[in-house]
C-alpha positions in Angstrom: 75.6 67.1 110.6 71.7 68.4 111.2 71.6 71.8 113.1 70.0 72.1 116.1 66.6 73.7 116.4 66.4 76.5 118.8 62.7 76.1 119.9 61.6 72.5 121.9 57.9 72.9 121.3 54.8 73.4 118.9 53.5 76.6 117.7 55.2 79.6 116.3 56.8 80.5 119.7 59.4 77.9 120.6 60.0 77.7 124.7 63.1 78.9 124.9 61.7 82.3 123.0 59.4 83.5 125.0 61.7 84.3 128.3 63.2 86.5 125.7 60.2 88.0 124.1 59.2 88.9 128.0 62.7 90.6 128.9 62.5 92.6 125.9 59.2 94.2 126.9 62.0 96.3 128.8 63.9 97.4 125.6 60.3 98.7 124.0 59.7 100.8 127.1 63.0 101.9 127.0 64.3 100.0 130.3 68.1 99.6 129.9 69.5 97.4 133.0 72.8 97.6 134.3 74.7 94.1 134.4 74.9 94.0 137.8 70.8 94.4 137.9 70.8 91.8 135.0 73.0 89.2 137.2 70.8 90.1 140.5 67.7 88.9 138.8 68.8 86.2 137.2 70.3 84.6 140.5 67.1 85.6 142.4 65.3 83.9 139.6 66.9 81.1 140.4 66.6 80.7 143.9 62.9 81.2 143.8 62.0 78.7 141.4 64.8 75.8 142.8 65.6 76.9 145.8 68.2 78.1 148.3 71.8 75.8 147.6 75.0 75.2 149.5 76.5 75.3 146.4 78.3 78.3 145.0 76.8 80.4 142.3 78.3 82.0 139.4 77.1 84.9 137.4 77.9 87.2 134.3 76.6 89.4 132.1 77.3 90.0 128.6 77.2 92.6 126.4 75.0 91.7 123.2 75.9 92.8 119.4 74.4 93.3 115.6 75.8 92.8 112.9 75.5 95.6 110.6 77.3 93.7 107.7 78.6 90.7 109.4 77.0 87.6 108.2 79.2 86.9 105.0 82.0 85.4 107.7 80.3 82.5 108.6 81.6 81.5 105.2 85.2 82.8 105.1 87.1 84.7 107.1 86.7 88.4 106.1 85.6 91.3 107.9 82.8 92.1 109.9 81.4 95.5 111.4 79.1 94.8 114.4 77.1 97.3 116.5 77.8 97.0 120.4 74.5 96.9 122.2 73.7 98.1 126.1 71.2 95.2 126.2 72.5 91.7 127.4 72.3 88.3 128.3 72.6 87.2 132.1 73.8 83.7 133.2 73.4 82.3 136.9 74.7 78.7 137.4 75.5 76.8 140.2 76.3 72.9 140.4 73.3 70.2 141.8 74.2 66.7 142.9 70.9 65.8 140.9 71.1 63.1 137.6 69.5 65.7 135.6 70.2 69.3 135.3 67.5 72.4 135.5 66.8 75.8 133.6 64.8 78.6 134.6 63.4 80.8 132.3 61.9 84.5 133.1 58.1 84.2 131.9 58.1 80.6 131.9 56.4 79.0 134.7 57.7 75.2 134.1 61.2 74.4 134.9 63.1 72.6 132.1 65.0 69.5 132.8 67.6 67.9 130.5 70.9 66.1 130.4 73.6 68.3 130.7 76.2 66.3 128.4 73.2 65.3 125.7 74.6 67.1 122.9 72.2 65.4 120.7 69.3 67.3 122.2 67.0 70.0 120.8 67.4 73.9 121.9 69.0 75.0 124.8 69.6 72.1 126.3 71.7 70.9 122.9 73.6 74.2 123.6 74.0 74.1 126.7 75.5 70.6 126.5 77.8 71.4 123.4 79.2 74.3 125.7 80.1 71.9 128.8 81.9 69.5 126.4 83.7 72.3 125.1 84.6 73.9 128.7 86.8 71.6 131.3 83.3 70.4 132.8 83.4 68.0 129.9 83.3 64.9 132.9 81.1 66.8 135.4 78.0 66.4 136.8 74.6 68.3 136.5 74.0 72.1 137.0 71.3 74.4 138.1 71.0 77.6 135.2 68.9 80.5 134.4 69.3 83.0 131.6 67.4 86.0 131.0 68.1 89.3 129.5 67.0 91.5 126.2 69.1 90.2 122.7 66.5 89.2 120.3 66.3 85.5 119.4 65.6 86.5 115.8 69.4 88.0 115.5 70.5 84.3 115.1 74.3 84.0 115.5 74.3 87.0 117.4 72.1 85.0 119.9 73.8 82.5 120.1 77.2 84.4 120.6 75.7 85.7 123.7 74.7 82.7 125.4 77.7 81.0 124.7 80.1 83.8 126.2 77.8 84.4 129.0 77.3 80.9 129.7 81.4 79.8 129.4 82.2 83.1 131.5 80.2 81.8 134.2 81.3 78.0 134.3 84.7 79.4 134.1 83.8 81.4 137.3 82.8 78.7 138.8 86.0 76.1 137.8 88.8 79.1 137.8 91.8 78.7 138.8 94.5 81.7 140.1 96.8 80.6 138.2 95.5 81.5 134.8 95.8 85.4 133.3 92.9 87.6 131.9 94.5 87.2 128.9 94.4 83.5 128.9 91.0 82.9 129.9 89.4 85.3 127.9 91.1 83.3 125.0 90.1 79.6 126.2 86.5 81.7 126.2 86.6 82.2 122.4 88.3 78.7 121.6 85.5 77.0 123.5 82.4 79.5 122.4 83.0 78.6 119.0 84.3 75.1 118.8 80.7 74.3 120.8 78.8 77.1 118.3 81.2 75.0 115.3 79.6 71.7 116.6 76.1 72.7 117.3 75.7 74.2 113.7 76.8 71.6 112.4 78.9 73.7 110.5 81.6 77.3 110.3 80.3 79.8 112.9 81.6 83.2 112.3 84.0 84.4 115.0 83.1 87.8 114.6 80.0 87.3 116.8 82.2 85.6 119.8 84.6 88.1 119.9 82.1 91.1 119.3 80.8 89.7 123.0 84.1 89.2 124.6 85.1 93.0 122.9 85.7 95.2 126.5 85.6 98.3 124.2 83.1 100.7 125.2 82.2 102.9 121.8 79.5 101.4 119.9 81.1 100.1 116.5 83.3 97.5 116.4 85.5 96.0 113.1 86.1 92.5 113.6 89.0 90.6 111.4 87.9 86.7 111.7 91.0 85.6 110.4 93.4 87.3 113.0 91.1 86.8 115.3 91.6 90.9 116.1 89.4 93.7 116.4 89.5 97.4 116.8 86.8 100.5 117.8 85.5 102.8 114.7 86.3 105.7 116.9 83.5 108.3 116.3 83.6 111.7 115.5 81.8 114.6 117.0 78.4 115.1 115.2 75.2 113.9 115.4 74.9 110.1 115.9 72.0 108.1 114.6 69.5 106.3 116.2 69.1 102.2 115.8 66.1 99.7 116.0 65.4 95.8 115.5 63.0 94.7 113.6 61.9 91.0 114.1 59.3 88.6 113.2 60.6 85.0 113.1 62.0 83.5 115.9 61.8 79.8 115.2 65.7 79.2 113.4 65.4 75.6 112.5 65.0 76.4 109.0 67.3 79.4 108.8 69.7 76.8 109.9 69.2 74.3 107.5 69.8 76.6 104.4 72.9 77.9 106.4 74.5 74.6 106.0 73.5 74.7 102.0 75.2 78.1 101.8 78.2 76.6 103.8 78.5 74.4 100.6 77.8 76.6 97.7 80.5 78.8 99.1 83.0 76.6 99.2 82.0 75.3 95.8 82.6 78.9 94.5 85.8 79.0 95.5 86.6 75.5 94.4 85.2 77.1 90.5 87.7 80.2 91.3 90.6 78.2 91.7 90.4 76.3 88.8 89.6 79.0 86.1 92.5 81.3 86.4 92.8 81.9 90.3 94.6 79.3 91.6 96.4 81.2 94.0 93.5 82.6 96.1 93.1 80.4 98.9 90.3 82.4 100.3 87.8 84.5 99.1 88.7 87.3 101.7 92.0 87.5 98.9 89.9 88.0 95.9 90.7 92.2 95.2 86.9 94.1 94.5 89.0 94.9 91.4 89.4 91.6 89.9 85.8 91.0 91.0 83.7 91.0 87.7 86.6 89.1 85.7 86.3 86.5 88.4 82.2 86.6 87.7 82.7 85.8 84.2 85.3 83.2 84.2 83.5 80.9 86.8 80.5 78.4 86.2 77.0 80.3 86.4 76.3 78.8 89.7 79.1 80.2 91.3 78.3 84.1 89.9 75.9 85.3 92.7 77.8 83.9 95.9 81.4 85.7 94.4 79.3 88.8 94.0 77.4 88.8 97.5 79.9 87.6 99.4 83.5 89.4 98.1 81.1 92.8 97.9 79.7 92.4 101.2 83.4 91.8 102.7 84.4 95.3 101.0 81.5 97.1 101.9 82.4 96.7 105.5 85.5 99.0 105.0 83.5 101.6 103.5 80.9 101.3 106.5 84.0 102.1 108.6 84.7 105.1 106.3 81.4 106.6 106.8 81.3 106.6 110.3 84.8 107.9 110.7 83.8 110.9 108.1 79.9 111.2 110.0 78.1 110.1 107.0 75.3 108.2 108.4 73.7 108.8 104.8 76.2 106.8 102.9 75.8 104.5 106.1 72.0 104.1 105.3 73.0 103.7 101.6 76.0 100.6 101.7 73.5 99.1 104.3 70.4 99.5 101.4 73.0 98.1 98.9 73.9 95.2 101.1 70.0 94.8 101.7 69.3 94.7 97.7 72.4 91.9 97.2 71.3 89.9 99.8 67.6 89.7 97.7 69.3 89.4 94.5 72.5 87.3 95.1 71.6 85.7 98.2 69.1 83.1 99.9 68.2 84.3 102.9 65.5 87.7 102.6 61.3 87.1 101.9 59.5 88.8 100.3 58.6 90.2 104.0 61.9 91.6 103.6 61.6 93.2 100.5 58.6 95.0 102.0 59.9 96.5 105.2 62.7 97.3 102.4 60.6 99.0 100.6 59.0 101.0 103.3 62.4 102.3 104.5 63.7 103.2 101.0 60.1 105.5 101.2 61.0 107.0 104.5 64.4 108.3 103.8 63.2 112.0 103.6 61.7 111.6 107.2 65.0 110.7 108.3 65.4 106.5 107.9 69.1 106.3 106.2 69.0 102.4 105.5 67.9 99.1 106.7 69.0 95.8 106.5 68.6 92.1 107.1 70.7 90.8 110.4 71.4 87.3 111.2 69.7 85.6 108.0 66.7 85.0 109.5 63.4 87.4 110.3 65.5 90.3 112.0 66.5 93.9 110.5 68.3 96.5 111.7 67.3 100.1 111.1 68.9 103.1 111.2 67.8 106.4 111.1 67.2 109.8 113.3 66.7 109.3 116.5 63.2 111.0 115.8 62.6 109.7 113.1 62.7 105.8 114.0 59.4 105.4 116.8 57.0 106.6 113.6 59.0 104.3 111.1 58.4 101.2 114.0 54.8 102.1 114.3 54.0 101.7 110.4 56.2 98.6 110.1 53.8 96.8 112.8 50.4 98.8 111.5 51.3 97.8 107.6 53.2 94.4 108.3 50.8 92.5 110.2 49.1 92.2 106.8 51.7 90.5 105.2 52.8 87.8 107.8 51.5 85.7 110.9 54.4 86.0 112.7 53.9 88.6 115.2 56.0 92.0 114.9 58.4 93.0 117.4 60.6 96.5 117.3 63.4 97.3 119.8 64.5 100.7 119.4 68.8 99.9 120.9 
């Protein structure tokens, strides 16, 4: 099945980007909204570009996240550690008794029309429509939406995750019913977020982001287990915490989605190659031990050598993230993220060699206080972390030095 490109349009900037591009002008002047301020202008937004309604109109916000090693569970259920973000994405929706349904985009003057059950469509409309199909609006009519708020496009899956809770949260607002718990619908939430996010990929989309949005935990680090489907807070000890930033550059994730679904394949194919040299009993990768590893490496066909390495090192390097938080060590932080960085380059197809230079010029800055960077989402996004002080300089020669080395235009979010 052929993923679904995000962007609608020509040029480097798909539509549906730059709402998002103009909301997080906020985030670089350092403008944090509260959700109910998110919700407010999102509703208003509506109303002023389609009108006053007799129908009602739903609203939520919700909570973005990054994936500080994350990515390796689109492709089998292992562990992810995100980073909870203040910035969000706000939905306001409200039924019309129209045959087609309309979007409303902050910084976009034209209002967007579509088929609300065309799941075969481009963008946000394709979305939108593979989310209805999975909610119990499946047989409904059209509705009246806007989205806004400040997650960066370029964070992929992250993205997505967002849209999809906040969009789902909001149609179940609008269809609840008193009999069902919190529990319950929070649940039906996930289930439907990613069997819509399953089918609009085309392929596995890592739970980890879903629940990461659902998470009501407040601390800012959250461990993720995508097969249980649980997750926990890395409770933070006192100390100095680090400061974090987004790096991005490419927005348009047609192609990043297109080699997703080739990595969807070469992974299974790797574990195909383990089971039948000697590891017949691992039904997952996640149950491949670090220990056994490098025997695993040599008995399997060359083509399966790099996507063991990345992917059973990345899963293991999340629990020794966790470590370093708990013990305050944002230094061997900076370090297992530079690490994941360098596998992701050498075992992995998904970092340019834009990538290797921001690398590069984060590796330099360690001594003024950058302790790692590393790619998020698999497409033109990198998250950064460093001392608080340290990170506006670092920013300032990334989009100074970089704009020499790509077209795309540089964006940096300090979160």
């Amino acid at each position: 099945m052929e993923p679904r490109k995000l962007g609608s349009g020509g040029g480097k900037t798909p539509s549906f980007v730059r709402p998002f591009l103009h909301a997080l002008n906020r985030m670089q002047a350092n403008e944090v909204l509260r959700p109910g301020q998110y919700v407010d202008r999102a509703q208003s937004l509506l109303i002023e570009k389609l009108g006053d309604s007799n129908e009602e109109c739903s609203r939520y916000f919700c909570k973005g996240v990054v994936g500080i090693i994350a990515d390796h569970t689109h492709y089998f259920d292992g562990f992810a550690l995100l980073l909870r973000l203040q910035q969000g994405v706000a939905v306001a929706i409200r039924r019309n008794a129209l045959e087609r349904s309309r979007v409303v985009l902050e910084g976009v003057v034209e209002i967007i029309d579509f088929d609300a059950h065309g799941m075969d469509q481009d963008g946000l409309p394709g979305l939108f429509a593979h989310l209805v199909e999975a909610s119990s609006f499946a047989e409904s009519g059209q509705f009246d939406l806007c989205i806004l708020g400040a997650v960066p496009t370029g964070l992929g899956a992250a993205f997505h995750g967002a849209c999809a809770v906040g969009v789902l949260r909001a149609l179940q607002s609008l269809g609840r019913s008193d009999e069902e718990s919190p529990r319950q619908a929070h649940d039906d939430v996930r289930d439907q977020a990613l069997q819509a996010l399953d089918s609009w990929y085309g392929n596995r989309f890592s739970p980890a982001y879903v629940i990461g949005c659902l998470s009501e935990h407040d601390g800012p680090f959250l461990l993720v287990d995508t097969c249980t489907l649980e997750h926990i807070p890395v409770e933070l000890p006192t100390g100095t915490r680090p400061g974090w930033a987004v790096i991005e550059w490419s927005r348009d994730w047609s192609p990043t989605m297109r080699t997703f679904a080739a990595r969807q394949s070469a992974a299974a194919r790797a574990l195909v190659d383990l089971q039948k040299n000697g590891f017949e009993n691992i039904v997952s990768l996640r149950e491949l031990e670090h220990r056994d590893l490098e025997g695993a490496i040599d008995a399997v066909p060359r083509r399966s050598r790099a996507i063991l390495k990345h992917l059973v090192s990345e899963n293991r390097n999340v629990q020794k993230l966790v470590v370093a938080i708990r013990k305050n060590d944002w230094q061997f932080l900076g370090a297992l993220m530079l690490i994941s960085q360098a596998s992701k380059m050498a075992d992995w197809d998904t970092s340019s060699a834009f990538h290797e230079l921001v690398t590069n010029k984060a590796e330099s800055a360690s001594l003024e206080g950058i302790f790692g960077i590393v790619q998020t989402g698999e497409g033109g996004c990198m998250l950064v972390a460093g001392q608080p002080f340290s990170l506006p300089s670092f920013l300032d020669e990334v989009r100074d030095s970089g704009s020499a080395h790509t077209s795309e235009e540089i964006e940096t979010f300090i979160i």
